[in-house]
N, CA, C and O of each residue as an XYZ file, in Angstrom:
536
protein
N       8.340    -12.173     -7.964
C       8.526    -12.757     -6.643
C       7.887    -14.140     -6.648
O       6.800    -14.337     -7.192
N       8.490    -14.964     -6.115
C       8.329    -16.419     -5.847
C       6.726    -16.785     -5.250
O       6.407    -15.758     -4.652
N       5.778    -17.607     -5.160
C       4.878    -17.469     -4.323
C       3.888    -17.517     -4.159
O       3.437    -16.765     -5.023
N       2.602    -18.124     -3.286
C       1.274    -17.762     -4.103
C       0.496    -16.893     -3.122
O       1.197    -16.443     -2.215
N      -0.669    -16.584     -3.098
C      -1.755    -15.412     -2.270
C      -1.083    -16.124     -0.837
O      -0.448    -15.588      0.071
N      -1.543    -17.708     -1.056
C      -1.969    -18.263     -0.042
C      -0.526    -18.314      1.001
O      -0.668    -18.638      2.180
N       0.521    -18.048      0.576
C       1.861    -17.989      1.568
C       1.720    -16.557      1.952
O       2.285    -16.331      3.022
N       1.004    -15.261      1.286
C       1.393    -13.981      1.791
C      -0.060    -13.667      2.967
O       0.144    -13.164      4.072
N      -1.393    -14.037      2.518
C      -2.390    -13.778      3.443
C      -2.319    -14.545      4.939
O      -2.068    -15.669      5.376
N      -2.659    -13.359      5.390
C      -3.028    -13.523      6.883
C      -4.358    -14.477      7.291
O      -5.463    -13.947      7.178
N      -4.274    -15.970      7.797
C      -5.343    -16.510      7.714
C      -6.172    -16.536      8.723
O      -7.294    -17.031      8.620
N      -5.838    -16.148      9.523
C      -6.926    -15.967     10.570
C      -7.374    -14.707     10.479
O      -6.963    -13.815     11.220
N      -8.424    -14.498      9.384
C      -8.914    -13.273      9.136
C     -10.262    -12.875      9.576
O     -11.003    -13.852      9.456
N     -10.946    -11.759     10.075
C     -12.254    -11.654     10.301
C     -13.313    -11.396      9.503
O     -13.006    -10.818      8.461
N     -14.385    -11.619      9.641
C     -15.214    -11.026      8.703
C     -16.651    -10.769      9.298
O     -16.987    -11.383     10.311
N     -17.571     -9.808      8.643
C     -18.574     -9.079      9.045
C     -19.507     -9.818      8.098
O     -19.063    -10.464      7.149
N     -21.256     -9.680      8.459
C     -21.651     -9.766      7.877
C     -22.476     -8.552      7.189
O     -21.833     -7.502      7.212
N     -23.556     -8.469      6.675
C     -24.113     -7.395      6.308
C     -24.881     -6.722      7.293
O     -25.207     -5.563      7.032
N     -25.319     -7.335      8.627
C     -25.748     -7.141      9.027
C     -25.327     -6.433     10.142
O     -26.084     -5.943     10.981
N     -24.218     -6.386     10.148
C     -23.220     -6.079     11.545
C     -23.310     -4.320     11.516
O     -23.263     -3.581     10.532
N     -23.448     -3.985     12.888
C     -23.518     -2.872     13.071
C     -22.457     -1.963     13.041
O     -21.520     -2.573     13.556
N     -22.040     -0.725     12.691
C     -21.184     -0.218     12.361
C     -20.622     -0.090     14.019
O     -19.460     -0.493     14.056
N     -21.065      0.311     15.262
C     -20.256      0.002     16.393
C     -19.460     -1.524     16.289
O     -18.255     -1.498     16.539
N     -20.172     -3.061     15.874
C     -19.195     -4.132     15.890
C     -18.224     -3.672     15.116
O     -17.161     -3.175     15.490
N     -18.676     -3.877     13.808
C     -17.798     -3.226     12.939
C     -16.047     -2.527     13.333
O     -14.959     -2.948     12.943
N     -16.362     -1.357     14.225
C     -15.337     -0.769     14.469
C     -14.617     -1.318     15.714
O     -13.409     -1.276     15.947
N     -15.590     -1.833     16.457
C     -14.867     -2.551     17.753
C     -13.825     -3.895     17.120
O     -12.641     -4.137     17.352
N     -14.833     -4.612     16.240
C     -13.817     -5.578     15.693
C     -12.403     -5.183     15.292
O     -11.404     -5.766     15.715
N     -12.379     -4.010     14.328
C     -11.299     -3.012     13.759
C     -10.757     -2.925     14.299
O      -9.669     -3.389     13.959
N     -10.819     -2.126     16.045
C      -9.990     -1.592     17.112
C      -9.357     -3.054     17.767
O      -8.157     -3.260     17.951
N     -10.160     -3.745     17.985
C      -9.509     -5.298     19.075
C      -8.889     -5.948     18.394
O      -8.012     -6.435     19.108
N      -8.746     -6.388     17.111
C      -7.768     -7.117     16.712
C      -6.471     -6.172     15.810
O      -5.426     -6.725     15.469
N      -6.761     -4.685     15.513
C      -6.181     -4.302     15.092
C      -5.627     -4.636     13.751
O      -4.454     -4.950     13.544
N      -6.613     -4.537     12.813
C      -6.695     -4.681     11.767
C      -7.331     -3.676     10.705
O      -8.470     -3.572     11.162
N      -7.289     -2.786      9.443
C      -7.620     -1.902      9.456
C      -8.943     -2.340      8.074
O      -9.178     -1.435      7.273
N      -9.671     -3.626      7.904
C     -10.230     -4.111      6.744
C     -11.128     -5.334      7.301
O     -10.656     -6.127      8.116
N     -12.675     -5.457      6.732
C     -13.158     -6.372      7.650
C     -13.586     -7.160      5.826
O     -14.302     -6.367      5.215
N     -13.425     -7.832      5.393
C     -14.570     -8.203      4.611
C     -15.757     -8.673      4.685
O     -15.757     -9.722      5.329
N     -17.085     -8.277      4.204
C     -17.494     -8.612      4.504
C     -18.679    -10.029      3.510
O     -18.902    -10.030      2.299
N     -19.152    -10.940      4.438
C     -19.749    -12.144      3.340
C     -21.177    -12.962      3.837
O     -21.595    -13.096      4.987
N     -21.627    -13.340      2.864
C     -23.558    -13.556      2.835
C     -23.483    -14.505      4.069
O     -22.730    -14.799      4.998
N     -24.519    -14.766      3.618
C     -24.548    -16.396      5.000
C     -23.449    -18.060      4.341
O     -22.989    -19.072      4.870
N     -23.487    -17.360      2.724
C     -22.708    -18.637      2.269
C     -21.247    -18.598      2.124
O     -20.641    -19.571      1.677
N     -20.436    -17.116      2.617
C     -19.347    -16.866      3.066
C     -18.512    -16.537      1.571
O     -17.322    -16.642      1.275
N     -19.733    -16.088      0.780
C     -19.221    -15.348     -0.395
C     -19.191    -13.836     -0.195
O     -19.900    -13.282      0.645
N     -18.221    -13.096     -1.114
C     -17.574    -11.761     -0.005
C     -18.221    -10.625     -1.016
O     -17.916    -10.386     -2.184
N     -19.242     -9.990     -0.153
C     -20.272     -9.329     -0.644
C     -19.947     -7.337     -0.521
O     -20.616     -6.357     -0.850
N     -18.546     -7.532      0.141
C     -18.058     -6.205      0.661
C     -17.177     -5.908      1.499
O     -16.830     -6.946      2.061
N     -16.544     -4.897      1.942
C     -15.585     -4.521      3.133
C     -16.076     -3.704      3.495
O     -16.901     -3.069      2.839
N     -15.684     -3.407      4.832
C     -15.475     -2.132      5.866
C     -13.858     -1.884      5.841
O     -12.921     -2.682      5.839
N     -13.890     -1.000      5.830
C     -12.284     -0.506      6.183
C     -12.774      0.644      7.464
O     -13.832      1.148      7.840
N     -11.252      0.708      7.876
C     -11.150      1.913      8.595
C     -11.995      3.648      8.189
O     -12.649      4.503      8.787
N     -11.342      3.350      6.550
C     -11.829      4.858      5.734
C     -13.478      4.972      6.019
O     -14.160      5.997      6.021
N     -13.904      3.566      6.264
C     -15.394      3.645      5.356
C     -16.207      4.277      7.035
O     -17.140      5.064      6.876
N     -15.906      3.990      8.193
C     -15.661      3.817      9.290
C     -15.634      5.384      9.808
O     -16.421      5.943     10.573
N     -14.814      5.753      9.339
C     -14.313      7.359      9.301
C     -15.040      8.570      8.787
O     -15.015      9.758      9.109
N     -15.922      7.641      7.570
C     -16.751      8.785      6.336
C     -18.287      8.541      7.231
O     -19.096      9.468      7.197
N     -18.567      7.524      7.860
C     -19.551      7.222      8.481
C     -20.081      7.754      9.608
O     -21.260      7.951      9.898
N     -18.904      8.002     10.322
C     -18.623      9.151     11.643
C     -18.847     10.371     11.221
O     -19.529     11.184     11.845
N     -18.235     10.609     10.028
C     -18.083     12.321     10.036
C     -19.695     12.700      9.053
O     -20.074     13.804      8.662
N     -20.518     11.061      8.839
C     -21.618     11.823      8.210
C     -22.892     11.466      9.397
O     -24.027     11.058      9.150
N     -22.185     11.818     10.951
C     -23.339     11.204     12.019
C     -24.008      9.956     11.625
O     -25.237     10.015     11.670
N     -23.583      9.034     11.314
C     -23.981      7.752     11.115
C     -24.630      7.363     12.705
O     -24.239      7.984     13.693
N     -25.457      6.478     12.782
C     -25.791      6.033     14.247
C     -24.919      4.985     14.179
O     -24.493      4.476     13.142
N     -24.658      4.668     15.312
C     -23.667      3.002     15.840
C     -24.521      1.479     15.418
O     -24.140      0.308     15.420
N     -25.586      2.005     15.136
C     -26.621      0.438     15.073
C     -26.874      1.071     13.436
O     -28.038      1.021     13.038
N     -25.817      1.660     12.484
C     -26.013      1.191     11.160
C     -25.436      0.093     10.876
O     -24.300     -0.220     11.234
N     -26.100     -0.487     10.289
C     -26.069     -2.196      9.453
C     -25.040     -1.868      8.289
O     -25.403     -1.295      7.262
N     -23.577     -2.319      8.544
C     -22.261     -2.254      7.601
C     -23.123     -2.046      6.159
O     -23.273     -0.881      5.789
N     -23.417     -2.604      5.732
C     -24.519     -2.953      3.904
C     -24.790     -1.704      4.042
O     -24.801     -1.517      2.825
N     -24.997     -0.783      4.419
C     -25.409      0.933      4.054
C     -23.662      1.577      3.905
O     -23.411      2.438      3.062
N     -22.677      1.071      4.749
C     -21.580      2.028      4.067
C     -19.983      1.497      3.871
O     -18.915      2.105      3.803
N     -20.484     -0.470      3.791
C     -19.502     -0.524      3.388
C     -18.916     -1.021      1.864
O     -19.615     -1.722      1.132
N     -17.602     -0.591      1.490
C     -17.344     -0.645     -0.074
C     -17.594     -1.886     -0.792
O     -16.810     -2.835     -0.775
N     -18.966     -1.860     -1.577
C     -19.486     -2.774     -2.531
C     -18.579     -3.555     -3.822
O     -18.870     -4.657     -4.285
N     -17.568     -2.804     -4.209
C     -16.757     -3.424     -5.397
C     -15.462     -3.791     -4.860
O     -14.499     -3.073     -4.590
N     -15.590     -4.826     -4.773
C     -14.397     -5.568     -4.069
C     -13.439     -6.589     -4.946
O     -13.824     -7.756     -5.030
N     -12.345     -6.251     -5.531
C     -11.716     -7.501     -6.052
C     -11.016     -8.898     -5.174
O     -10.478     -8.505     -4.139
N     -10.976     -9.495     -5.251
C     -10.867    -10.600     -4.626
C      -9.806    -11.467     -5.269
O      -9.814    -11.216     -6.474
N      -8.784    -12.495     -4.941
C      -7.606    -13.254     -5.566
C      -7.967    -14.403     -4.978
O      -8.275    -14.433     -3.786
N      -7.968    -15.486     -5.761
C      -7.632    -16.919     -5.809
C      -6.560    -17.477     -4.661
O      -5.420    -17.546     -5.120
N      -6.637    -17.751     -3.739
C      -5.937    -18.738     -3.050
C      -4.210    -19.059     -3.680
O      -3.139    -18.800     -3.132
N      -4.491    -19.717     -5.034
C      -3.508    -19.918     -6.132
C      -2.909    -18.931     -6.696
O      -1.752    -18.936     -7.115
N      -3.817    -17.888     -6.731
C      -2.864    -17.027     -7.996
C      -1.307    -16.579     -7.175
O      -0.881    -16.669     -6.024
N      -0.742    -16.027     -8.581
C       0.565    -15.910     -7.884
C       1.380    -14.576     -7.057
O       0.789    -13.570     -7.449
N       2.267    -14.241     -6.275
C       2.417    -13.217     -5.866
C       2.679    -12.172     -6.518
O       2.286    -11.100     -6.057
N       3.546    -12.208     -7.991
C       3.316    -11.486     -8.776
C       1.865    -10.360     -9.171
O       1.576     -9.163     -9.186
N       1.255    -11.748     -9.459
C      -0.332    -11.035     -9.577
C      -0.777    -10.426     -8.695
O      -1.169     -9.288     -8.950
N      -0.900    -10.981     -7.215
C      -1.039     -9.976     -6.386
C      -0.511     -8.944     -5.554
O      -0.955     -8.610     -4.456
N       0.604     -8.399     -6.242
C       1.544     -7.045     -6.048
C       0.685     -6.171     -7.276
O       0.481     -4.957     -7.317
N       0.294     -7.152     -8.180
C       0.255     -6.007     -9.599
C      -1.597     -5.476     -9.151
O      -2.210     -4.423     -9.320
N      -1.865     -6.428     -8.714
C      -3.461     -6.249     -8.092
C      -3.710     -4.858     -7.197
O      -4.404     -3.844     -7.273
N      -2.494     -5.569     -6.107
C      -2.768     -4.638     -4.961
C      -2.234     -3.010     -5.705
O      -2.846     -1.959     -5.516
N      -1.015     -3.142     -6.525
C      -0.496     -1.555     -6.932
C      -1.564     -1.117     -7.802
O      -2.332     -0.327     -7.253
N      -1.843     -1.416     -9.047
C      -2.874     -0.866     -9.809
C      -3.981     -0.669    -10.029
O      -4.577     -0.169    -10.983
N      -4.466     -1.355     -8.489
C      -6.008     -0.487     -8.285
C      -5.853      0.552     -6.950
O      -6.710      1.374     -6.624
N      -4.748      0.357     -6.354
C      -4.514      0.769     -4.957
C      -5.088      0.191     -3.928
O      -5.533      0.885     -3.014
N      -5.167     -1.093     -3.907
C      -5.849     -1.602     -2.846
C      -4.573     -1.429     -1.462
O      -3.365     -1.199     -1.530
N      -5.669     -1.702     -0.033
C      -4.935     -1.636      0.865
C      -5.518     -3.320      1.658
O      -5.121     -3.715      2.754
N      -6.324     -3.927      0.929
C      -6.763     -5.213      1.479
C      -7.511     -5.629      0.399
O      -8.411     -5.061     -0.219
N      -6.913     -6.885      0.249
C      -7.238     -7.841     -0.950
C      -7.525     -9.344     -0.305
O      -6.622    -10.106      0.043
N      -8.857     -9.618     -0.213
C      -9.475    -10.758      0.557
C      -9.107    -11.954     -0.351
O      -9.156    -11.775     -1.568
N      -8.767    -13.082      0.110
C      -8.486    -14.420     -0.623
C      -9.585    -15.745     -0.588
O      -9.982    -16.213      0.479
N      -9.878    -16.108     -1.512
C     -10.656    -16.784     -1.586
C     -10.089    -18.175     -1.799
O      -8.920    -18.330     -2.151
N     -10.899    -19.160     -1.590
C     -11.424    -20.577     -1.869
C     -12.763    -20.667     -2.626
O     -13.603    -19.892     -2.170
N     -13.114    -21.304     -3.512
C     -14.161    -21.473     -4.372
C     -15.223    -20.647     -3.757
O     -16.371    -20.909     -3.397
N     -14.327    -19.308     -3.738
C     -15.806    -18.097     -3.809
C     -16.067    -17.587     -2.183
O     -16.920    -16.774     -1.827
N     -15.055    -18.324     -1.282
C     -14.959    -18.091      0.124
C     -14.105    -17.831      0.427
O     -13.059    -18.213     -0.097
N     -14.212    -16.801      1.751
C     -12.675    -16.007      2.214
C     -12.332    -17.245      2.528
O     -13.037    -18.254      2.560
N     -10.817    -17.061      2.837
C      -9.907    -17.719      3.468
C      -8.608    -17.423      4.135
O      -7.879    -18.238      4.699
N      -8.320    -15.456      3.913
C      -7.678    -14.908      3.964
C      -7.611    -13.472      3.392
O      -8.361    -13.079      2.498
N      -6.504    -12.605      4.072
C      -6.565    -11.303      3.499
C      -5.062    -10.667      3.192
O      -4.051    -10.586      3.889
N      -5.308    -10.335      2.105
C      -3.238     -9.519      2.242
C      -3.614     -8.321      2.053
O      -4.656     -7.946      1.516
N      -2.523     -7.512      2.621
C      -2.645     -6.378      3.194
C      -0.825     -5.598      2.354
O       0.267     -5.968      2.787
N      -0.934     -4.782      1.439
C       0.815     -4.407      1.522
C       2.002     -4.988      2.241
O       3.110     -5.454      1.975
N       1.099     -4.690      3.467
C       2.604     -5.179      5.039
C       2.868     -6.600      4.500
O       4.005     -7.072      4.515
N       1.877     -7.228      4.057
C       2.000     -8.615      4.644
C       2.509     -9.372      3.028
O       2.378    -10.581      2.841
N       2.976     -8.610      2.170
C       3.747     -8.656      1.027
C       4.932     -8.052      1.140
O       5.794     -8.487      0.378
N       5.181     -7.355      1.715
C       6.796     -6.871      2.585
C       6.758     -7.583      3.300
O       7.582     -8.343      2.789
N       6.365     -8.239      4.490
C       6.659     -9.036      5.168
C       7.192    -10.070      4.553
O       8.384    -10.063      4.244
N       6.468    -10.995      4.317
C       6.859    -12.077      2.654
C       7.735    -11.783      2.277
O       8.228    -12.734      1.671
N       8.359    -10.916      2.240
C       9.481    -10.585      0.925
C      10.529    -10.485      1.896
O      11.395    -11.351      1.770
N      10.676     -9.742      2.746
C      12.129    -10.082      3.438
C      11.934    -10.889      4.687
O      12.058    -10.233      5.721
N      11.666    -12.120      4.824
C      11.355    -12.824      5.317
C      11.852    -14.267      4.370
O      12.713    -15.099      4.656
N      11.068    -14.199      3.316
C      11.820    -15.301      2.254
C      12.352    -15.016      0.791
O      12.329    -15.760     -0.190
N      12.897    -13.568      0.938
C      13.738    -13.315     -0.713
C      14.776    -12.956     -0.513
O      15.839    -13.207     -1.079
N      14.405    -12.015      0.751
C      15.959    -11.766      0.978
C      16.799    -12.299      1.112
O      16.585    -13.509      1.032
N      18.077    -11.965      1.355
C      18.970    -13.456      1.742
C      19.235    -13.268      3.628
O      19.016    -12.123      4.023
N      19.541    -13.990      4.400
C      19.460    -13.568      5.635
C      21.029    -12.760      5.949
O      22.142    -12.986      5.475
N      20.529    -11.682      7.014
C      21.575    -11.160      7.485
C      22.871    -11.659      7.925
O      22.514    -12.581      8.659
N      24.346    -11.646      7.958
C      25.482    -12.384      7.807
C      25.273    -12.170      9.800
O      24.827    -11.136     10.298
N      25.733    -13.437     10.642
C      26.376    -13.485     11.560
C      27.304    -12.559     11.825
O      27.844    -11.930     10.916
N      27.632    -12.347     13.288
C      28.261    -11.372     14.230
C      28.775    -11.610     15.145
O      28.087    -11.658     16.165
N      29.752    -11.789     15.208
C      30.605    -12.347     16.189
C      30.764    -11.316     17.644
O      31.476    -11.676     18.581
């Protein structure tokens, strides 16, 4: 597929810091409706995510609402280049199973793709457009 990160990520993306409480955390989740927060230091290097899942395992282990994300959210995070190409990040997102793949700028978010938003991309600009109807 034609393309780079930076045409498929969603750029107005949010992000948490470590410090953020697992109530922001999920309120952020719920209000913008998004199911992935990454999260990054004070120098906006991406130190982790929250997802929905992590959110979910946190609840069901009585977590309090004023836990600080850095206790449960997922530490190994791969991350894609701005540049790299869409190829790469189909093969990224399928063969680790990611469901949110944060985009960077020299080591800073700048964006997030999400599956949808690589289907979206794709019939949006590969397809060919639907024929007129008289």
């Amino acid at each position: 597929m034609k393309g780079h990160a930076r045409q498929l990520m969603a750029a107005q993306v949010a992000t948490a810091s470590p410090d953020t409480t697992l109530a922001e955390a999920a309120q952020e989740l719920a209000s913008i409706m998004i199911s992935g927060l990454p999260v990054v230091d004070a120098s906006g290097q991406v130190v982790g995510i929250i997802t929905e899942s992590d959110v979910l395992n946190a609840l069901l282990q009585s977590a309090s609402a004023e836990t600080p994300v850095r206790t449960i959210m997922t530490r190994s995070v791969i991350t894609v280049d701005e540049f790299a190409s869409a190829d790469s990040v189909i093969r990224l997102l399928r063969l680790n199973q990611l469901h949110h793949l944060p985009v960077t700028r020299q080591g800073s978010v700048v964006g997030l793709i999400t599956p949808q938003d690589v289907v979206r991309y794709f019939v949006t600009h590969e397809l060919p457009s639907p024929p007129d109807v008289a």
